[in-house]
FIZA-933004 format. One record per atom (N, C-alpha, C, O): residue number from 1; atom name; x, y, z. Coordinates in nm, 3 decimals. Layout:
BEGIN
PT   nr  atom        u        v        w
PT  NUM    CA        X        Y        Z
...
END
This chain:
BEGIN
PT   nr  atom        u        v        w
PT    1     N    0.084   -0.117    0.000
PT    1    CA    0.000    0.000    0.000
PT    1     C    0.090    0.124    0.000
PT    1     O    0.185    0.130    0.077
PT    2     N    0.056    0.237   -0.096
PT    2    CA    0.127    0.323   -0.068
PT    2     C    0.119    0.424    0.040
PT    2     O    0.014    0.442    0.101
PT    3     N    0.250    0.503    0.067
PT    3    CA    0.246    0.581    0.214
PT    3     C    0.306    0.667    0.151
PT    3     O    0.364    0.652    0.044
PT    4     N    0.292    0.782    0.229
PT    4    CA    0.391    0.947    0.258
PT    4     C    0.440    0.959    0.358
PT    4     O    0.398    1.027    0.452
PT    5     N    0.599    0.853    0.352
PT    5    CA    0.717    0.896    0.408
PT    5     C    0.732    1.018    0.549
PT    5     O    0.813    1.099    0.503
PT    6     N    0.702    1.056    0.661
PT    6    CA    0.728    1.125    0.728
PT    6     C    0.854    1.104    0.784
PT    6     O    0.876    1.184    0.875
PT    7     N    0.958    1.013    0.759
PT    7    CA    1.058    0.927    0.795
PT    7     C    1.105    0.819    0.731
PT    7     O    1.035    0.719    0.721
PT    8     N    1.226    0.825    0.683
PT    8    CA    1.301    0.699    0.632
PT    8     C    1.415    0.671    0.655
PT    8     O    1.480    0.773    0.677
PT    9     N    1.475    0.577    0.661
PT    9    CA    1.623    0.491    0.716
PT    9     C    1.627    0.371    0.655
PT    9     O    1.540    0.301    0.603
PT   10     N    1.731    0.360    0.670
PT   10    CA    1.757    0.161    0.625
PT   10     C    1.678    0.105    0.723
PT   10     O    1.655   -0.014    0.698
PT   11     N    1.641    0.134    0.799
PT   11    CA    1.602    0.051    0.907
PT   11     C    1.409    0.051    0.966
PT   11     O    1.340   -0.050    0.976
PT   12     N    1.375    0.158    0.987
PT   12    CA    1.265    0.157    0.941
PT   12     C    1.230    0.315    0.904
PT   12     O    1.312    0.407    0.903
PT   13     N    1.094    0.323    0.875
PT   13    CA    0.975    0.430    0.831
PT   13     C    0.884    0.431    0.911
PT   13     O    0.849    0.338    0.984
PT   14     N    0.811    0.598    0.897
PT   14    CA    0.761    0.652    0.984
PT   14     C    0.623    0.725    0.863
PT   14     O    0.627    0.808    0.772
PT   15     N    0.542    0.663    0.908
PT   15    CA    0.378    0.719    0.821
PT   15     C    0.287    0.768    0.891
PT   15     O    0.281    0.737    1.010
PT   16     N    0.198    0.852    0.837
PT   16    CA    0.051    0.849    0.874
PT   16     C   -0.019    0.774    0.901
PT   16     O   -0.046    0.746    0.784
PT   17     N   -0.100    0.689    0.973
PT   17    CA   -0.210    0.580    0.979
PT   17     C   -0.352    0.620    0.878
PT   17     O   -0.405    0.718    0.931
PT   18     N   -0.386    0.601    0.822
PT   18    CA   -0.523    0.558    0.702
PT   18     C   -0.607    0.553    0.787
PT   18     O   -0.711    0.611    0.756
PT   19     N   -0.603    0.495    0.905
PT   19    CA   -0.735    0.513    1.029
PT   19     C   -0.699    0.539    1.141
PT   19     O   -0.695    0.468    1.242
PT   20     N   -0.661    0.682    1.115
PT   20    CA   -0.620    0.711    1.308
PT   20     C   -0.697    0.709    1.403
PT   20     O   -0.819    0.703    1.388
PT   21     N   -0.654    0.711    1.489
PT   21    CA   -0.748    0.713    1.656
PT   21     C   -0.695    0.845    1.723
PT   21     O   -0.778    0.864    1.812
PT   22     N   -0.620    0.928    1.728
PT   22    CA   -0.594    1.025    1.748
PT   22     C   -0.560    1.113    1.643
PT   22     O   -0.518    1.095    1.529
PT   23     N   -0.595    1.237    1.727
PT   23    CA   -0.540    1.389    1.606
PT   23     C   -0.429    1.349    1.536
PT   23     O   -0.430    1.357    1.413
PT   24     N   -0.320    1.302    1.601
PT   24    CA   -0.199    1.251    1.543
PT   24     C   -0.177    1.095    1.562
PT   24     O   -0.168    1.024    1.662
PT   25     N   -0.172    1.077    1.470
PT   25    CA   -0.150    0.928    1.479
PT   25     C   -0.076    0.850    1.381
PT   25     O   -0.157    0.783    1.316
PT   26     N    0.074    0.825    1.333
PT   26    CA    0.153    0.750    1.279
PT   26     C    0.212    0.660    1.321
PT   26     O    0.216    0.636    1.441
PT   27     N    0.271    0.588    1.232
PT   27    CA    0.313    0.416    1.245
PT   27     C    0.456    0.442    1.180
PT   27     O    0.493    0.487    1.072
PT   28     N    0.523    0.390    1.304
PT   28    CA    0.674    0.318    1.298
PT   28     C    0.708    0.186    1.299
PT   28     O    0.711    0.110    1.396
PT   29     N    0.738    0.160    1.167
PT   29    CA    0.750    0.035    1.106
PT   29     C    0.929    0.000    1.120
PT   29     O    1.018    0.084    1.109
PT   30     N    0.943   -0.130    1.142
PT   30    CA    1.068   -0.157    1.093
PT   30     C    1.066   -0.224    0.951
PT   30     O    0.951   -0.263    0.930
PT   31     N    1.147   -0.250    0.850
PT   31    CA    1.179   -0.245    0.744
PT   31     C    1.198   -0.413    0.747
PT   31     O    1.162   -0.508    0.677
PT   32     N    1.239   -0.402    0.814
PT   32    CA    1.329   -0.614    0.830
PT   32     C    1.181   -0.625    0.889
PT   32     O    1.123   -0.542    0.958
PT   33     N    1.131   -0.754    0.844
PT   33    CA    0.957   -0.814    0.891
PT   33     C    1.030   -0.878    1.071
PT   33     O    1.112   -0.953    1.124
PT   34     N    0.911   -0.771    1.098
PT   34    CA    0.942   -0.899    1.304
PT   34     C    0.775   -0.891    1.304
PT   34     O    0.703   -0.791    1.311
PT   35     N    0.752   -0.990    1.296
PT   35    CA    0.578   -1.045    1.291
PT   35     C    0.530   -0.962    1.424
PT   35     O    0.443   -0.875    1.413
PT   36     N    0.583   -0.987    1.533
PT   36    CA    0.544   -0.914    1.684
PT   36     C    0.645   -0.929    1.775
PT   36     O    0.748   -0.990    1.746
PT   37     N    0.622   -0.871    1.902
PT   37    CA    0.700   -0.872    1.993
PT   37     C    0.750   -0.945    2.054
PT   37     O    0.849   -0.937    2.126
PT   38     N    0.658   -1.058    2.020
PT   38    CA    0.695   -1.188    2.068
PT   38     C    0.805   -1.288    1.996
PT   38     O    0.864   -1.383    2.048
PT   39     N    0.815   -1.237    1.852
PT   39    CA    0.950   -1.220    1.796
PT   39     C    1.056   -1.155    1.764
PT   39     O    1.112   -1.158    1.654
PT   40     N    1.097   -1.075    1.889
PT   40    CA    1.203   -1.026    1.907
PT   40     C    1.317   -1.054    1.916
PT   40     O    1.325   -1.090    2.033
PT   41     N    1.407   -1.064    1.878
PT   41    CA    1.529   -1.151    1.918
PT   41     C    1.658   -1.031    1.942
PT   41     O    1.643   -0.911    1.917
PT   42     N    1.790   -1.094    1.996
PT   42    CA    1.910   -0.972    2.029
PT   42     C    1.894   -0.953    1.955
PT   42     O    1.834   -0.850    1.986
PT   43     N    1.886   -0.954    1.788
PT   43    CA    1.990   -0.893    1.694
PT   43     C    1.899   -0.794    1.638
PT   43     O    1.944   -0.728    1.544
PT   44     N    1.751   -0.764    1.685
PT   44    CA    1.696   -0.625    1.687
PT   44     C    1.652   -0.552    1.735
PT   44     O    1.549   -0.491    1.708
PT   45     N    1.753   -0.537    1.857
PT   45    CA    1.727   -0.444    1.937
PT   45     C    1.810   -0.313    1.883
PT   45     O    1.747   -0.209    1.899
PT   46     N    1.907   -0.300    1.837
PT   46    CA    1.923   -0.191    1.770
PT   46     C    1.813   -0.113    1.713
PT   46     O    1.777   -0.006    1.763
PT   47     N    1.755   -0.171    1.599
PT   47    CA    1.637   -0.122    1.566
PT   47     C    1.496   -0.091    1.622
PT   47     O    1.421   -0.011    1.566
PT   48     N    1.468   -0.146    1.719
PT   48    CA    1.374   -0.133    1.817
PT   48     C    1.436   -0.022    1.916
PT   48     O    1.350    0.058    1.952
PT   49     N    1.551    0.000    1.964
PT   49    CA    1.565    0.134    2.037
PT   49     C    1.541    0.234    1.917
PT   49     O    1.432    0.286    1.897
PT   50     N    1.653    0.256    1.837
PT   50    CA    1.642    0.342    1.773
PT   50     C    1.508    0.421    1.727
PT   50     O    1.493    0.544    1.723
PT   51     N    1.393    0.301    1.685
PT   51    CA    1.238    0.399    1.699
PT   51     C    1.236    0.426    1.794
PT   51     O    1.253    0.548    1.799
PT   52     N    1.225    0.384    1.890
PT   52    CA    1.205    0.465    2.022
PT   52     C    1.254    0.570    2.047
PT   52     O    1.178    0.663    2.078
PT   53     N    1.374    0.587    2.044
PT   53    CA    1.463    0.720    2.068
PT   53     C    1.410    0.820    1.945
PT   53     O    1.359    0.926    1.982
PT   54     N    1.418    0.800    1.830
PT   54    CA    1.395    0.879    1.718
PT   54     C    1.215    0.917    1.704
PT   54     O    1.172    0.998    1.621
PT   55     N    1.122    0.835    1.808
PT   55    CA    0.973    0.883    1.870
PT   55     C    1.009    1.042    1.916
PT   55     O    0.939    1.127    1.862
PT   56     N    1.085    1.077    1.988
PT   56    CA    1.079    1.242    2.042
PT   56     C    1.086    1.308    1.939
PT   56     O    1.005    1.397    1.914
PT   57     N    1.211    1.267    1.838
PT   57    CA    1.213    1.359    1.720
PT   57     C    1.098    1.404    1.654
PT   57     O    1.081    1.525    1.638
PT   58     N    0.988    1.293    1.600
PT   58    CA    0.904    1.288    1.515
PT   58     C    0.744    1.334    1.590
PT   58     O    0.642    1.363    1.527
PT   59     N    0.758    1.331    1.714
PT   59    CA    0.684    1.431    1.795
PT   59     C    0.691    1.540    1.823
PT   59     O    0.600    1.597    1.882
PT   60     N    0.792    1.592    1.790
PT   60    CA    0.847    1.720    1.827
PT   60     C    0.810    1.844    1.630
PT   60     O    0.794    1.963    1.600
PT   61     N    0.817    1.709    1.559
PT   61    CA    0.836    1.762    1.419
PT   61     C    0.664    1.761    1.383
PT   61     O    0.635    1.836    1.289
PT   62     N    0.558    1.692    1.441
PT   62    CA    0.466    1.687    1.417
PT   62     C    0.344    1.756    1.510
PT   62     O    0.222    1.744    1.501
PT   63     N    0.467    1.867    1.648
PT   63    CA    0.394    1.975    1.727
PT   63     C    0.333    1.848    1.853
PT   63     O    0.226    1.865    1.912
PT   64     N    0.363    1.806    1.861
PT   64    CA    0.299    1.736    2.006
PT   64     C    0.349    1.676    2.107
PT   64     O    0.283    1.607    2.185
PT   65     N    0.515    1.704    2.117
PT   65    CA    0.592    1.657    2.190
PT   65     C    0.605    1.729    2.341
PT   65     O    0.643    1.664    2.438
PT   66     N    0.568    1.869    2.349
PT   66    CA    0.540    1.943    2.434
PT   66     C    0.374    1.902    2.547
PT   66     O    0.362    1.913    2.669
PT   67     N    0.257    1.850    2.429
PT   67    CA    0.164    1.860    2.508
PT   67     C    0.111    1.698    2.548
PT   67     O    0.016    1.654    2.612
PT   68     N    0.216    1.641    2.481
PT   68    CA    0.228    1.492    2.543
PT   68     C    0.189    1.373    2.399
PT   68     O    0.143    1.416    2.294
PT   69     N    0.210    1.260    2.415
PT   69    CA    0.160    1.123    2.325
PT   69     C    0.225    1.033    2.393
PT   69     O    0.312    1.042    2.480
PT   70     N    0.139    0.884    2.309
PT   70    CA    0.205    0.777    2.358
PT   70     C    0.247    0.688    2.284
PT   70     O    0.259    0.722    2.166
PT   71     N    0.276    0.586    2.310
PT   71    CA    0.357    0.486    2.205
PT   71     C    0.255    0.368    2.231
PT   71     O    0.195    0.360    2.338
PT   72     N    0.243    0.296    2.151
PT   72    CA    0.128    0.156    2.177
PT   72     C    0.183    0.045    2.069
PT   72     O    0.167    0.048    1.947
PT   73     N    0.255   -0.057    2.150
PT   73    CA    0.240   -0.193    2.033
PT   73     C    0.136   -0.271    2.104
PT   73     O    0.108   -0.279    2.224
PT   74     N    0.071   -0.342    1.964
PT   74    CA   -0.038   -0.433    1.990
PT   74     C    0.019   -0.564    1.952
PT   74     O    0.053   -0.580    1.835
PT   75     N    0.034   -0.670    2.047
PT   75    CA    0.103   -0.817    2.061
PT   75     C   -0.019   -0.902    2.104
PT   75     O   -0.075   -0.936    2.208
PT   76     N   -0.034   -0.922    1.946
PT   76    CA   -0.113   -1.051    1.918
PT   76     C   -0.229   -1.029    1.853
PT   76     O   -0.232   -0.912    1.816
PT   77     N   -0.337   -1.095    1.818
PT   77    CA   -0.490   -1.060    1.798
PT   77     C   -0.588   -1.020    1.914
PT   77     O   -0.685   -0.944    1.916
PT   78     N   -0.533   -1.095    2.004
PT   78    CA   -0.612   -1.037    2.093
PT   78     C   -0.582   -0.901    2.181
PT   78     O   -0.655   -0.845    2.264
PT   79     N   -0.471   -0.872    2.141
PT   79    CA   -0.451   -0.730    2.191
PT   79     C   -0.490   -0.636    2.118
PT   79     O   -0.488   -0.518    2.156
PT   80     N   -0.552   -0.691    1.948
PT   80    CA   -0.616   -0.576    1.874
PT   80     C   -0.471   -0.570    1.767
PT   80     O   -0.456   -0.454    1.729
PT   81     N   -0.378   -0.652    1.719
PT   81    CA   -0.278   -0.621    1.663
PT   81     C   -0.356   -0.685    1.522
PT   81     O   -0.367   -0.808    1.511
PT   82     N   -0.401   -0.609    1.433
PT   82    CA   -0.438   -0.687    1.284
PT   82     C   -0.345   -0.663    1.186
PT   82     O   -0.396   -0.697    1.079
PT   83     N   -0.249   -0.629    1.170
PT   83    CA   -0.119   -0.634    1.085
PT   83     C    0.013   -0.698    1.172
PT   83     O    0.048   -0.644    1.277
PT   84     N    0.083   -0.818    1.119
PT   84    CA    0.152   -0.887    1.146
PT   84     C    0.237   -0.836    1.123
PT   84     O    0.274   -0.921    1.042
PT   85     N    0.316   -0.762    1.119
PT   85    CA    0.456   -0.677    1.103
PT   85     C    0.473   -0.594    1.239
PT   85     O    0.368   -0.547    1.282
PT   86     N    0.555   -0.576    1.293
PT   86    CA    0.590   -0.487    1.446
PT   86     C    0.564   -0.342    1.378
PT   86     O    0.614   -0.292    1.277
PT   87     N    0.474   -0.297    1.465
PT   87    CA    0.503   -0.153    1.424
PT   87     C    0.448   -0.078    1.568
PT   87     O    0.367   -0.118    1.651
PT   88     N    0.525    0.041    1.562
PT   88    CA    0.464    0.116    1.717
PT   88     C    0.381    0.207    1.642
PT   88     O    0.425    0.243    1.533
PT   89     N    0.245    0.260    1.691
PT   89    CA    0.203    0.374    1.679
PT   89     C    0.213    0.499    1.794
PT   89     O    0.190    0.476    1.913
PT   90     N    0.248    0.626    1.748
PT   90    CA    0.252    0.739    1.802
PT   90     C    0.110    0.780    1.814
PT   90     O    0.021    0.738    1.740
PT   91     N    0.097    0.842    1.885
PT   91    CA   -0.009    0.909    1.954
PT   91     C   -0.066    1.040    2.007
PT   91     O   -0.052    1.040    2.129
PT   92     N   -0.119    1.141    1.969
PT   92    CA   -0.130    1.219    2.052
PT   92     C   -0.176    1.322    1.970
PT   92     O   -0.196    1.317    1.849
PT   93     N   -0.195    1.440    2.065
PT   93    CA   -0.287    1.578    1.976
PT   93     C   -0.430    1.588    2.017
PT   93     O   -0.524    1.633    1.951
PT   94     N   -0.429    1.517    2.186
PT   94    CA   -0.575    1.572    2.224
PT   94     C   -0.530    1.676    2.289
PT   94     O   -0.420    1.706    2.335
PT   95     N   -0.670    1.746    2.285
PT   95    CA   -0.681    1.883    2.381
PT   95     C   -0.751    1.860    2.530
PT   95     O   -0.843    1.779    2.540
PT   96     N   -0.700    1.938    2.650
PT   96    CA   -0.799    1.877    2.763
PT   96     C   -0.901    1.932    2.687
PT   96     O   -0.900    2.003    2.586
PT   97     N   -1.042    1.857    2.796
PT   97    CA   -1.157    1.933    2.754
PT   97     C   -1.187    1.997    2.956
PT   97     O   -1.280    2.072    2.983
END
């Protein structure tokens, strides 16, 4: 499916979600397939910090790093995970009410 790039590396990409749940809401994908979390192994944890760490950047670039978001992986079906590829989604861009 095609995407608009908000982020790219050898390692992974950073998109918009097609059905967000928040004001802001993109998906950090890694590039190398890790089905879920539950297939994690040492040799990608490099890549698994690195989204993480590079999450402030892309919050900060998309105005919501100041008023807060969150990070959410979904591990498994029953946690609501319907794409088999690891990906974190970012979060955020509510207003109090």
């Amino acid at each position: 499916m095609p995407a608009n790039f908000i982020y790219k590396d050898e390692n992974f990409v950073v998109f918009h979600n097609i059905k967000p749940s928040a004001p802001v809401h993109v998906l950090m994908v890694p590039v190398k397939h890790i089905e879920s979390v539950n297939e994690l192994k040492e040799n990608n944890v490099e890549v698994i910090s690195r989204m993480i760490l590079k999450s402030n950047e892309i919050a900060e670039e998309l105005g919501i790093k100041d008023s807060g978001y969150k990070l959410v992986i979904n591990v498994g079906s029953g946690a609501g995970q319907v794409i088999f590829h690891l990906h974190i989604h970012l979060m955020g861009g509510w207003t109090k009410s």
